[in-house]
C-alpha positions, 0 to 999 in steps of 0.5 A: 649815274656818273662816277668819279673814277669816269672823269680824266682830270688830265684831260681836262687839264690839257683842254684848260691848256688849250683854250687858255693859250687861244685865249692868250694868242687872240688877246695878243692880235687885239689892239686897244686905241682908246679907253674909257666910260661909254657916252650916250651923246656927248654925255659920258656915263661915268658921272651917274654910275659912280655917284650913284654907286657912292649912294648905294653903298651909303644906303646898303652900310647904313640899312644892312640891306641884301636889296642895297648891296644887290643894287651896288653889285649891280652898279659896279657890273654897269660900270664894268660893261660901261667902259667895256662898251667905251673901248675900243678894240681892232683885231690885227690883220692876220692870216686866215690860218692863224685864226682858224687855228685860234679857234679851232685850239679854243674849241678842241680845249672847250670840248677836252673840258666838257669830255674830260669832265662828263666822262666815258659813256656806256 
């Protein structure tokens, strides 16, 4: 049984610290060239997505219906991973040890959280 005196806060403080400047390092070697909803063909799917979100927040306000705001909740995750998928994103040409160090930092964070949070095993 775990108990809370076996966690260390502060290391997982540092591990947060860690992965977030990774995190931050990496977003900074990534250009953005273009943006926009995702298009099957010549068709773009913005049009569908958002009407049909528009309809499904008429039918969840109108019925009260968790399946209705279930399906708006949906849509609007479609819509996020639709221009998600329409970018694009180039990584900048760096050095081999700027992206070891990269993910070796977002790795050693990740596991200072983990460890920090599980606590000392006996």
């Amino acid at each position: 049984m775990k108990n809370k005196s076996d966690s260390n806060p502060l290391q997982q403080l540092f591990g947060l610290v860690m992965a977030f400047v990774a995190v931050v390092i990496l977003l900074l070697n990534i250009d953005v060239t273009s943006f926009g909803f995702y298009h099957i063909g010549r068709v773009s799917t913005a049009p569908v997505l958002i009407v049909a979100l528009v309809l499904l927040v008429i039918w969840a306000v109108v019925s009260s219906s968790k399946l209705a705001w279930g399906l708006a909740a949906a849509d609007v995750l479609m819509i996020v991973i639709s221009v998600l998928m329409g970018t694009r994103f180039y990584l900048r040409h760096m050095s081999a040890l700027t992206l070891i160090v990269i993910v070796l930092m977002f790795a050693i964070g990740v596991g200072l959280i983990i460890a920090g949070g599980v606590g000392k095993r006996k």
